[in-house]
C-alpha positions in Angstrom: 87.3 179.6 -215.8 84.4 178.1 -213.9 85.4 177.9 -209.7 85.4 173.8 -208.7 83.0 172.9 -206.1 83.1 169.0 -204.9 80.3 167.2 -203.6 81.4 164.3 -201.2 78.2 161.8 -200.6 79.0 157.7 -200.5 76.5 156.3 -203.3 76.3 158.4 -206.7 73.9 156.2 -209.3 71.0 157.3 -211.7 69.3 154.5 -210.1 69.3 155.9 -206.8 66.4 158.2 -206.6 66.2 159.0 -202.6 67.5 160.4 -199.8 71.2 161.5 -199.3 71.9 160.6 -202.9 69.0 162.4 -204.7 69.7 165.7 -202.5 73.7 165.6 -203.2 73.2 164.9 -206.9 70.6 167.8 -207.0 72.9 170.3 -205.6 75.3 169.1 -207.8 73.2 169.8 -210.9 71.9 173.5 -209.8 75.9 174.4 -208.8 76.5 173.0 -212.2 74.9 176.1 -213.9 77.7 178.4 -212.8 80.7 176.2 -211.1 82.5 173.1 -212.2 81.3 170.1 -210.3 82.7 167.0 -208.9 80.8 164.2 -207.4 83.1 161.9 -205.0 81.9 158.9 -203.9 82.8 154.8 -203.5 82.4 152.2 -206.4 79.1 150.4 -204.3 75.6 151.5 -204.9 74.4 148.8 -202.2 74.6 150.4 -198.9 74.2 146.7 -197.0 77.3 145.8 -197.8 79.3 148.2 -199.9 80.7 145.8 -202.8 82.7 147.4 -205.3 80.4 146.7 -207.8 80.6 150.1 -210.3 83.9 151.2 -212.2 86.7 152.8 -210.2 87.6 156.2 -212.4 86.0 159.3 -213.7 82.2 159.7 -215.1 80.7 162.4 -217.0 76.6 162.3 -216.8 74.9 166.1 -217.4 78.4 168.2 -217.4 79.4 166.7 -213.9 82.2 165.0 -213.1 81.7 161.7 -211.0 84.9 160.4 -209.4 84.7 157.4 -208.5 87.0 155.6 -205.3 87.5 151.5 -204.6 86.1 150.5 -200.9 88.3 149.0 -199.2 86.2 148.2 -196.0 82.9 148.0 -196.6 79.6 146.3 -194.5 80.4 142.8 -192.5 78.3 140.8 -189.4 80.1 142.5 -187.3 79.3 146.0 -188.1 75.6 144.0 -187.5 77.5 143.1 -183.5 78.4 146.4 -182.9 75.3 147.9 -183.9 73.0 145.8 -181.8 75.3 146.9 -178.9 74.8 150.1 -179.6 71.0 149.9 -179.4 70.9 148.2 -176.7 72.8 151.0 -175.0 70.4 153.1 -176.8 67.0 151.7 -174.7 69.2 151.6 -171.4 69.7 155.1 -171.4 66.6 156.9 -172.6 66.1 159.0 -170.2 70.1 160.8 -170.8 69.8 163.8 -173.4 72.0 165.1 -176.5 75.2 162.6 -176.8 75.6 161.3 -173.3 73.5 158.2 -174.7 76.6 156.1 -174.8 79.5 156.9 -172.9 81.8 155.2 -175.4 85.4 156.3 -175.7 86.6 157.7 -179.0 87.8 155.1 -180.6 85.1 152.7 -180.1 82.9 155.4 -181.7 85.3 155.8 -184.2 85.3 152.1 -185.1 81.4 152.0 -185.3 81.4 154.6 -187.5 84.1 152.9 -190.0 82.8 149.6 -189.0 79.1 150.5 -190.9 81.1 151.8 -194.5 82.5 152.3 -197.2 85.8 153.4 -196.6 88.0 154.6 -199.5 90.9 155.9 -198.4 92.0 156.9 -202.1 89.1 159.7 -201.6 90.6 160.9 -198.8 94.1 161.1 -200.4 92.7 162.7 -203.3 91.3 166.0 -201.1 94.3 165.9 -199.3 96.0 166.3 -202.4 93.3 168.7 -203.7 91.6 170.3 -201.4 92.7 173.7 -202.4 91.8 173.0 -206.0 88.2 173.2 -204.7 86.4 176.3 -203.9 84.1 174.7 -201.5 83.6 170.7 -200.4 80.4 169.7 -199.4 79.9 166.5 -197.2 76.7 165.0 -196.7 75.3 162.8 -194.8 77.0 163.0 -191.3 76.5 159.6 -190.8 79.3 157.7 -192.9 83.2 157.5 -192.6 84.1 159.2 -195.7 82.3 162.1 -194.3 84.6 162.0 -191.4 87.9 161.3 -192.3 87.0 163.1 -195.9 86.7 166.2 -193.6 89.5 165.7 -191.4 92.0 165.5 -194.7 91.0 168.9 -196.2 93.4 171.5 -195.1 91.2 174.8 -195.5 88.1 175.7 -194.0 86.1 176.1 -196.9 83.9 173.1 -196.4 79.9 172.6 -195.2 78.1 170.0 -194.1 74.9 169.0 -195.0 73.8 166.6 -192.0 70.3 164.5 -193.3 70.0 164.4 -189.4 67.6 161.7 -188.4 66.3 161.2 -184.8 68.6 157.9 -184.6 70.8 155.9 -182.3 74.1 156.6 -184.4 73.7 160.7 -184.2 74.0 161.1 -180.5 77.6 159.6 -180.7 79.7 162.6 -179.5 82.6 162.2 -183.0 79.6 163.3 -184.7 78.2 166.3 -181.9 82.1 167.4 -182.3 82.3 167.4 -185.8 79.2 169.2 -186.3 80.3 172.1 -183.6 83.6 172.7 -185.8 82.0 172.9 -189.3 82.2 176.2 -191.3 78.9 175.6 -192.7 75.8 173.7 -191.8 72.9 173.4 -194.5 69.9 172.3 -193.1 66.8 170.5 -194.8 64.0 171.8 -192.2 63.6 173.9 -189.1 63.0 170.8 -187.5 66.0 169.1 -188.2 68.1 172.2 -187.2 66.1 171.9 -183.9 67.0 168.1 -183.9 70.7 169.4 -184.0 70.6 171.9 -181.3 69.2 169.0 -179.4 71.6 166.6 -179.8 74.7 168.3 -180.8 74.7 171.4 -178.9 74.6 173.1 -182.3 72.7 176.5 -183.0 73.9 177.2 -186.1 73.4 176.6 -189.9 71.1 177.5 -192.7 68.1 175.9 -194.0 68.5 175.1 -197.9 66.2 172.1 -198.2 65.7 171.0 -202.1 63.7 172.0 -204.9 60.8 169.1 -205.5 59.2 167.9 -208.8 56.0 170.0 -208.8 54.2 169.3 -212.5 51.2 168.4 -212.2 50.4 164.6 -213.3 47.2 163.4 -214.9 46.0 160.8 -211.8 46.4 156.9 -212.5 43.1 155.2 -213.5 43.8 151.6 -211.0 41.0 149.2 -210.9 40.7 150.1 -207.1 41.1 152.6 -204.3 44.5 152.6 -202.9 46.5 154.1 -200.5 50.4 154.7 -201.6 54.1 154.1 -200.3 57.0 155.0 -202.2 60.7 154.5 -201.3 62.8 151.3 -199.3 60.9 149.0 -198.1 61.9 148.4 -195.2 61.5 147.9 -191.1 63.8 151.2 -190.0 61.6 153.2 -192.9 58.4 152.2 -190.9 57.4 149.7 -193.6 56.5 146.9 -190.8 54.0 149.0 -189.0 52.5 150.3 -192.2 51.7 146.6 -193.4 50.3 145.9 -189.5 48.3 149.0 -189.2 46.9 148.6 -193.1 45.8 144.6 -192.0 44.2 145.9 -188.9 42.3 148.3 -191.6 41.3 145.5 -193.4 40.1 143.4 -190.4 38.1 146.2 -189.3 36.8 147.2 -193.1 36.4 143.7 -194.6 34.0 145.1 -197.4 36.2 148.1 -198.3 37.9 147.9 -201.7 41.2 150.3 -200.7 44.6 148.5 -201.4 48.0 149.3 -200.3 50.4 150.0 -203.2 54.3 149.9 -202.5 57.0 151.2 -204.6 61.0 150.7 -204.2 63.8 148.4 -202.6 61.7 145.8 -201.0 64.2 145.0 -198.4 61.9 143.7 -195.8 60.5 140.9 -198.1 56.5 142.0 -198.5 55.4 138.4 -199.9 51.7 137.9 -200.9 49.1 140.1 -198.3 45.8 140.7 -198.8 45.1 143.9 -201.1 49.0 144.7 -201.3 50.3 145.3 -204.6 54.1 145.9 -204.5 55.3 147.7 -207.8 58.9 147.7 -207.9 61.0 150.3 -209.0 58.7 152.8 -211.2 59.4 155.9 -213.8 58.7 159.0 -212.5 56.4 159.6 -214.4 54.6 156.3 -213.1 55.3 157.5 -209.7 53.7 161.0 -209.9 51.1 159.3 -211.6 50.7 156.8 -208.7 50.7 160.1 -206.3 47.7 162.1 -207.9 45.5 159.2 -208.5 46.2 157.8 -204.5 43.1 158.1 -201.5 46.5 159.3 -199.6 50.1 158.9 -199.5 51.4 157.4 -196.2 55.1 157.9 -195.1 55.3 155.8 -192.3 59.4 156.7 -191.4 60.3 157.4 -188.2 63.5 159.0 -189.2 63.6 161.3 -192.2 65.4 165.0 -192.5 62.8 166.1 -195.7 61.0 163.6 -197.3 61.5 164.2 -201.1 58.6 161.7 -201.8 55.9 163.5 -199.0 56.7 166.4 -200.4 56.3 165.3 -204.3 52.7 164.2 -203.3 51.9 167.2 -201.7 52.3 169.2 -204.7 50.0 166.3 -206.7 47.7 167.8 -203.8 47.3 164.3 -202.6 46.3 164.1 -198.9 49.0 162.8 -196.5 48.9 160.8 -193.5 52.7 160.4 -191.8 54.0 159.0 -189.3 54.1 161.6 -185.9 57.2 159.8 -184.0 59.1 161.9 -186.8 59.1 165.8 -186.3 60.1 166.6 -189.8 57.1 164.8 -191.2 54.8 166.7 -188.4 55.7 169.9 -189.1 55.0 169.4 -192.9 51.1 168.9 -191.6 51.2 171.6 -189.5 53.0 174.0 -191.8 51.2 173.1 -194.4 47.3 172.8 -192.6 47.0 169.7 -194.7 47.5 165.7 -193.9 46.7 163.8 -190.6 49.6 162.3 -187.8 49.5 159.3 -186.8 51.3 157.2 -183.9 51.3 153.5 -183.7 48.9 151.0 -185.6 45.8 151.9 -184.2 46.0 155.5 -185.0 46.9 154.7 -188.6 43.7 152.9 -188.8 41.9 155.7 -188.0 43.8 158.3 -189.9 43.4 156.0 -193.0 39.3 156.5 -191.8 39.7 160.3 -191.9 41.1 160.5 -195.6 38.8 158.4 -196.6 35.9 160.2 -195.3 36.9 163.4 -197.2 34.2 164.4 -199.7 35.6 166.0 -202.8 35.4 169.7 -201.8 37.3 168.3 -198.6 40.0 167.1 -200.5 40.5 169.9 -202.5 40.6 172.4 -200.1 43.3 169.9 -198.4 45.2 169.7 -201.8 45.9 173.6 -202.3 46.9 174.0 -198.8 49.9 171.0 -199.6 50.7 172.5 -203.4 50.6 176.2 -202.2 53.0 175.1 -199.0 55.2 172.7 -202.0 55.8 175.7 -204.1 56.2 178.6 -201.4 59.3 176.5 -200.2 60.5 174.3 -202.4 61.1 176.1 -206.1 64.3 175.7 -208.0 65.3 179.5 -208.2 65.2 179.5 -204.0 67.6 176.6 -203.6 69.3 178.0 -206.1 69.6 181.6 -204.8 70.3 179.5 -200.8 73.2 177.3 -202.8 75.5 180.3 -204.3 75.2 182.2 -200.6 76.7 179.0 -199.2 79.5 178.8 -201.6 80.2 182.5 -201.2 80.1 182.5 -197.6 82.8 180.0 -197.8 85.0 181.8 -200.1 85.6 183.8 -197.4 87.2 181.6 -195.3 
């Protein structure tokens, strides 16, 4: 009989293609070749306000189990309240390190971190109940309360966490700097996000796992124009804002240059009609890779990511790069890699936008098999694999 692993992330949906989601559901599918898996998560796939809007109950999608629990306090204005406090606590004490940001006792933490959803407190009676049917529990992100209180109703020790730590205003509370000091397990994306969390948290340990990345090469889309590329939310906290000011600047500067700005995703923040933006919607991914190989560069403007699935997917289309350099994860990609250009603020991104396009061809492919080479050196299925199983026996032996 196959050992049961569970996988504890909020959002599970095949339309969900980023972030938390895509990396929980991935690990579920390559534990899947050797354990019985469990997915739980809520009944919302909209992280703005945390309806119950999919079926309460059991799922079965590629030989995984999804459980499914009701939230029963999800996203209201005043989880909005709170977290404007928050950051404007944030700005008035820059110049404190690691989680002496706030000064906030426990419970007010505590409520923030409920206050932002979902909570399903069904999910939590359920590992309570069976917790030691599990061989190991994995919780990711840090960031949401069913991470929390899921962790604090397991009664064993054979549980990880896999943080997605961002350099953001919500990680330097100290519930999370404690939580993160008494896990079993950490799992890591990249070296510069365990660095993050020896900043912050105080904590030295933990593996880096990371994720395997789709890495077939796609024949490049034939658009009627140049363009650069942005795939994923659309939205201010994702960068999006500056990436539509710097590309305007761009085209105030270059008034004769043909180069559009292609989005794909969630547009949360509302793109309307620009000059030489197209906005795509939600694309196959097929479409998408497509979009990658045939792009002048993809730009991923976040300040705050912990991989970046979608930088990394065009750097194995050996597309050049041009990211955002307030985020260490994205810099040390570049670096790593000896491919893509950094940028910081608007004016920058102007200029890096000049540099790709100045590459001649031989340029550019040079710059290509530096990002594919780095891609497949790092990122292949059998590693993550191989990194997976040593997690979940390491925590057999707890």
């Amino acid at each position: 009989m196959k050992a049961r692993i569970a996988i504890v992330v909020p959002r599970c949906h095949e339309r969900l293609v980023g972030g938390a989601e895509a990396l929980a559901w991935q690990y579920a599918q390559l534990l899947s070749e050797s354990h019985a898996v469990e997915v739980l998560t809520s009944s919302a796939s909209d992280y703005m306000r945390w309806d119950n809007d999919l079926p309460v109950g059991d799922e079965q999608r590629e030989g995984i189990t999804i459980r499914r629990f009701r939230v029963e306090r999800g996203r209201t204005p005043y989880f909005h309240s709170l977290h404007q406090i928050m950051l404007d606590r944030f700005a008035r004490t820059a110049p404190a390190s690691g989680c002496q940001r706030y000064g906030w006792p426990e419970a007010l933490e505590e409520e923030f971190i409920r206050a932002q959803g979902p909570n399903c407190p069904e999910l939590c009676t359920h590992l309570a109940r069976h917790a030691d049917d599990y061989a190991a529990i994995f919780f990711l992100p840090y960031l949401y309360p069913i991470t929390l209180d899921g962790i604090r109703a397991v009664g064993h020790r054979r549980w990880a966490i896999v943080p997605a730590l961002h350099d953001e205003p919500p990680a330097y509370l100290k519930t999370f700097a404690h939580l993160a000091r008494r896990a079993p397990r950490i799992l890591w994306n990249t070296i510069a996000e365990q660095r993050l969390g020896a900043r912050i948290w105080g904590v030295d340990g933990g593996n880096v796992v990371a994720m395997t990345v789709a890495t077939e090469l796609e024949v490049p889309a034939r658009e009627t124009q140049p363009y650069l590329l942005y795939c994923g939310r659309i939205d201010v906290s994702k960068g999006c804002g500056e990436l539509l000011e710097g590309f305007d600047a761009y085209k105030a500067a270059h008034p004769e240059s043909p180069l559009q700005l292609v989005l794909t995703g969630h547009d949360v923040l509302g793109v309307g009609k620009r000059r030489d933006v197209r906005y795509l919607g939600f694309v196959e991914e097929q479409r998408k890779f497509a979009l990658m190989a045939g792009a002048v560069a993809f730009v991923q403007p976040s300040p705050y990511e912990s991989l970046s699935i979608v930088l990394l997917e065009a750097m194995a289309q050996r597309t050049p790069v041009i990211v955002n350099g307030q985020c260490e994860v994205l810099v040390d990609h570049v670096n790593e890699s000896g491919s893509g250009v950094v940028y910081r603020g608007s004016e920058q991104l102007v200029r890096a936008i000049e540099q790709v396009e100045a590459l001649d061809a031989g340029q550019r492919d040079v710059s290509g098999v530096k990002a594919r080479d780095y891609v497949l050196a790092g990122y292949s299925r059998a590693q993550i694999r191989k990194r997976l199983d040593a997690e979940v026996a390491a925590l057999a032996q707890y």
